[in-house]
N, C-alpha and C positions, 0 to 999 in steps of 0.2 A: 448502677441504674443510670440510663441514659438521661432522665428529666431530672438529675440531680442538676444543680447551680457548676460546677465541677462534674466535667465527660469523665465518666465510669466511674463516678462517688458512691458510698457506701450509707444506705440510708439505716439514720440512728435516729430513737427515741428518747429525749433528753428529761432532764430536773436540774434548775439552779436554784442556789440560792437566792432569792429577791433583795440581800441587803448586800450582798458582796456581788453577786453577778457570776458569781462562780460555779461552774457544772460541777455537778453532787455526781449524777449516775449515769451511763448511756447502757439503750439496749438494744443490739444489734438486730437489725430484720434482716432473718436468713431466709425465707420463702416462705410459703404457705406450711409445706409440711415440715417445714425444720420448728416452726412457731409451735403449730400444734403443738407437739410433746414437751414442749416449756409446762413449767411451772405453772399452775393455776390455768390450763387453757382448756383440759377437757371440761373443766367446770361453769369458766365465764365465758369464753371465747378469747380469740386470739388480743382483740383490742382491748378491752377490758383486764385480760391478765397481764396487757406490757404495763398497764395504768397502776394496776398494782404492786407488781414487782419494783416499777421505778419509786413506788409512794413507800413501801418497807424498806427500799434502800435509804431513800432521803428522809425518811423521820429520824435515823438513826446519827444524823450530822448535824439537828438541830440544834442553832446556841440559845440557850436558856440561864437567865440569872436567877441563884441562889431561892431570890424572894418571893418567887412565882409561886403562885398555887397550880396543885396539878390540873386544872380546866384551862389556866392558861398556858401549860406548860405543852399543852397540844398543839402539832403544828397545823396550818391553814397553806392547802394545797390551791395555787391556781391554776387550770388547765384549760387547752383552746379547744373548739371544735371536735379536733380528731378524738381529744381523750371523752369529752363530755359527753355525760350519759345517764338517766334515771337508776340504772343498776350499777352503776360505777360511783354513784354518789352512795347509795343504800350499802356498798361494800368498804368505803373510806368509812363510813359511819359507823359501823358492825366492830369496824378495828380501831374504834377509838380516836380517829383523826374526823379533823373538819376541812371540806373542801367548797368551792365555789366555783364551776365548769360552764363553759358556753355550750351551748346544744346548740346545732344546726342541722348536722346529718343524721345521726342516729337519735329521732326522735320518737322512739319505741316509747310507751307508760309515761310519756309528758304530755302536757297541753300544750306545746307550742301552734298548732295550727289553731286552736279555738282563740288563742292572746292573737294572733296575727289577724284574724278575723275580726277578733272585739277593737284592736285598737288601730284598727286601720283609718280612721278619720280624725283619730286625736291628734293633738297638736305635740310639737318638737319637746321635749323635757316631761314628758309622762311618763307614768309606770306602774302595774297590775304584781301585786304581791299573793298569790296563791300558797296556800297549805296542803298538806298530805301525806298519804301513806304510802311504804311501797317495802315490800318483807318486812312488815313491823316496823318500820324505820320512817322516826317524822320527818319529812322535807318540804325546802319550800321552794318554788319555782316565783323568778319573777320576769315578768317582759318591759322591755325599757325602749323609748321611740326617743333619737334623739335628737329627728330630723322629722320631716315633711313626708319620707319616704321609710325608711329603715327600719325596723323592730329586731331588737336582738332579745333571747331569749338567755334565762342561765337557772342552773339547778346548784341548790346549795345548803348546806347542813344549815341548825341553828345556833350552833357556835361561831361561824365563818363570818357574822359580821350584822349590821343593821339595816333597815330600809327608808331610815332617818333618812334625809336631804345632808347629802353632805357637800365635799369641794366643788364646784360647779366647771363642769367643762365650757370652753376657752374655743369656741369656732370664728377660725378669722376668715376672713374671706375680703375681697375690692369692691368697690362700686363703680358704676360708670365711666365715673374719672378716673379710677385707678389709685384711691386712698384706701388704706387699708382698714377695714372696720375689726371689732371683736364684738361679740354677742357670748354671753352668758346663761349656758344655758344646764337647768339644774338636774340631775341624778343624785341616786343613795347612796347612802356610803360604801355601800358592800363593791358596785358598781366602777367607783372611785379607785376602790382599793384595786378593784381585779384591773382595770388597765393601767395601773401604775407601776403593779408587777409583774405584767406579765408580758414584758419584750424584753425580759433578760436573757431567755436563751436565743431572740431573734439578735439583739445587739453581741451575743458571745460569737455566732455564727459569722456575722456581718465583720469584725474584728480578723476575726481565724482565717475565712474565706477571700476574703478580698482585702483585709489589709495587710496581715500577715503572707494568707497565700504559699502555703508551703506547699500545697499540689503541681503547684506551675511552675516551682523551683526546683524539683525531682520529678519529671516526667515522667511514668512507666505505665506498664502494661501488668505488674505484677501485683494483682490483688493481697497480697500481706505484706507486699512494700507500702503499697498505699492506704493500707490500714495501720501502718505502724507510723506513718507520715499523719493522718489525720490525727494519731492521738499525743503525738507530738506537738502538733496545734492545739491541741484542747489544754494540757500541760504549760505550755506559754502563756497560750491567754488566761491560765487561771491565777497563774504566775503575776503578772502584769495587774491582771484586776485586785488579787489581795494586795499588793504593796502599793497602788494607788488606794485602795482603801485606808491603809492604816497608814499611809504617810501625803500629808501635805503637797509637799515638796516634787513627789509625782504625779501629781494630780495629773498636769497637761503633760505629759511623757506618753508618744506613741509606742503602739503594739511593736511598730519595727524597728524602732531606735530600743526600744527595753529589750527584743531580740537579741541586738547588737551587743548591748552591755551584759546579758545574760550569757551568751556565748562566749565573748573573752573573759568573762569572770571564771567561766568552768575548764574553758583551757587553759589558762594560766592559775586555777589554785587546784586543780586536780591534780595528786600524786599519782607517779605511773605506777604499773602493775609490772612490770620487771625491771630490772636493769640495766640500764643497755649494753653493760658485760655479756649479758645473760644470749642476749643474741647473737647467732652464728650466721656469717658469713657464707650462701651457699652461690661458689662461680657457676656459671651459664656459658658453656662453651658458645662458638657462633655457628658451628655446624646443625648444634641443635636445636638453638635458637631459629635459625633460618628454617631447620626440615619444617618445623614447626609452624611456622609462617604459611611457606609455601606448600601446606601439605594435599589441599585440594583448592576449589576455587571458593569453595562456600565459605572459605574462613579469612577470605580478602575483605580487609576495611573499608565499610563506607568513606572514600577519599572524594571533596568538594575539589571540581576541575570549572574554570574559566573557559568558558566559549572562545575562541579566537576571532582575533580582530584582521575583518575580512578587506581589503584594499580594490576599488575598482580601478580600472586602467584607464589612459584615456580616451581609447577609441569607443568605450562603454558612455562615457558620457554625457550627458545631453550639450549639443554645443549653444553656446551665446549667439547674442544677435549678430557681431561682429564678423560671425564667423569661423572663432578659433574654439576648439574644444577646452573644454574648464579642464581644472587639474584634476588629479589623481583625488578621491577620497576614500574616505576608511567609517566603517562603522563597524558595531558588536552583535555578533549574531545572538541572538533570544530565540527564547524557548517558552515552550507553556509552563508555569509552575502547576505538578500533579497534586499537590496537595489541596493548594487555594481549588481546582478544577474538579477535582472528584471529590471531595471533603465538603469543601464551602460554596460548590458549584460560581465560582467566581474564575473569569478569566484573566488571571495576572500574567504578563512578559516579564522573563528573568533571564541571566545572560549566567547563571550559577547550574550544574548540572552536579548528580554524582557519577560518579567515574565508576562505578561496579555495574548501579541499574540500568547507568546511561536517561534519568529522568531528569528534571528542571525541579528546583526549587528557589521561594524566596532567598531572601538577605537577611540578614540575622538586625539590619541597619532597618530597614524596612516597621519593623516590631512585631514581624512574626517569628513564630515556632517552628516555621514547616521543615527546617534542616534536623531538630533534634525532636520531631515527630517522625523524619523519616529514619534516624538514627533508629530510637528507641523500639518503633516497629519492627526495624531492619529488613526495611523497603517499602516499597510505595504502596498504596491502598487498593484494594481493589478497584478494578474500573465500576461505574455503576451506568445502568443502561438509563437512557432520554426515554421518555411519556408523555404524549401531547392530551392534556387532560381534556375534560368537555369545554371549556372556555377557551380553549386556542394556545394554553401556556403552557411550554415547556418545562416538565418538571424532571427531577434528577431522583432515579430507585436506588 
């Protein structure tokens, strides 16, 4: 998917745990009609049944101590927007879990628009606690204003939590002068609870993504290389996050240094799987090595070539005031980079070219890619045609 965070990411729907940070489940979005025929889809629809799938997989990895009575032995799912839902809630409920979901878009059999209406003049730290039915199933919706502006809404079992006044949110903000204030301002506890845990799987991603970043480390085009790459990251950072959980000592140990130390640990106490008796020695004459090489054009390597450095004479010139013509000088001829130009619609000079396509690319010194994106492609991008839109600006199709 192009709007992933990562060009050509694979979009997943996640569950972690909120005391470890660790991802429980993912469930892979293969289209519209591959969804359908999932599990629980002719019934609830497609959002609804990733909500469930993932909520059956993660109840089943909950930690629970001995002493617990079965009511508490339930687990409490929190989920954003995309999952939350009046029938998503009524269907956690049904199986015996407790959840508390934010409603925003699918606000089918909620009141969200009548809270938005009533508490639209109320002041910053309010909140409208409603009861009700929905398939025989009690819930209770509440709306929370935590601002001058904002009302957020949420649907939630009555196991999930209370609508006491609990920890009170913390908005700091400057003044005039540029001193920093804090204000105090109060919500329920259920409320408390729900965004305290719920940027576990944003802080998993944020980790994976951009600290770790193993997509940008293996470059490809091949959709099961880079699904076997993404879960590679998901497997480290879960890595990382338990042994910082149960040890001290890690606490401040980043994702890419714990990388480091997770990878010589595995190369160096992995026993091999043969012998190196065991393997045989097979020669490569050079005749067939070459046929091989040179067998047509298409199978010539992307090879980086230097522009030559071009010398003008002195009759080229321009002469001084004196009279006498300046000396000989020399500069490096440059080229458009195709990548920055058709890609990023930016026009960079680079004096790098490949020798197959005959195109320009950055430097690897620079801190682009475009050498081992035009690698991995194996050649330059399409050209894309210029658009002069109604405002006069050139845009790039």
């Amino acid at each position: 998917m192009k709007r992933k965070p990562k060009p050509l990411g694979t979009e997943f729907k996640c569950i972690a745990d909120s005391k470890t940070g660790v991802m429980i489940a993912l469930d892979i979005c293969e289209g519209k009609e591959a969804m359908s025929k999932k599990e629980l889809s002719k019934e609830l629809g497609n959002s609804a049944s990733t909500t469930l799938r993932l909520i059956e997989e993660g109840k089943h990895h909950a930690n629970y101590d001995s002493e617990h009575s079965d009511e508490q032995r339930k687990s409490i799912f929190m989920a954003d927007s995309w999952f939350g839902s009046v029938k998503v809630a009524a269907e956690v409920q049904k199986r015996g879990q407790h959840c508390c979901m934010n409603v925003k878009t699918n606000t089918k059999h909620s009141p969200k628009r009548w809270i938005d209406n009533k508490m639209k003049d109320f002041p910053g730290g309010t909140w409208i606690t409603l009861k009700g039915e929905y398939q025989d199933e009690e819930l209770y919706f509440i709306g929370y204003k935590y601002n001058k502006r904002k009302i957020l809404s949420f649907v939630f079992t009555s196991g999930a939590g209370t609508v006491e006044p609990g920890v009170p949110y913390e908005a700091k903000f400057p003044d005039k002068f540029g001193n920093l204030h804090v204000r105090k301002i109060g919500r329920p506890a259920i409320i408390g609870r729900f965004f305290q845990c719920s940027n576990c799987v944003d802080c998993h991603n944020q980790s994976r993504q951009h600290d770790l970043a193993l997509e940008e480390c293996w470059v490809t085009t091949d959709a099961y290389f880079r699904l076997s790459t993404t879960i590679i990251g998901f497997t480290v950072t879960d890595a990382w996050k338990l042994t910082k959980y149960h040890s001290k000592r890690w606490a401040k140990e980043r994702v890419v240094a714990f990388s480091n130390r997770l990878a010589f640990s595995l190369l160096h106490n992995l026993k091999p799987a043969i012998s190196p008796m065991d393997i045989i020695e097979v020669p490569l004459s050079v005749e067939s090595y070459e046929s091989s090489v040179t067998k047509s054009d298409s199978e010539i390597m992307h090879t980086k070539e230097r522009l030559p450095v071009i010398k003008t004479k002195p009759a080229d010139c321009v002469s001084t005031r004196s009279g006498r013509s300046a000396g000989s000088k020399s500069y490096t001829k440059q080229i458009r980079c195709v990548w920055c130009s058709r890609v990023h619609g930016v026009i960079r000079k680079t004096s790098l070219k490949c020798a197959k396509c005959g195109v320009g690319f950055c430097s690897e010194r620079t801190g682009r890619n475009c050498w081992l994106m035009h690698i991995q492609n194996h050649g330059p991008p399409p050209a894309k045609r210029l658009k002069e839109n109604s405002r006069g600006i050139i845009e790039l199709l």
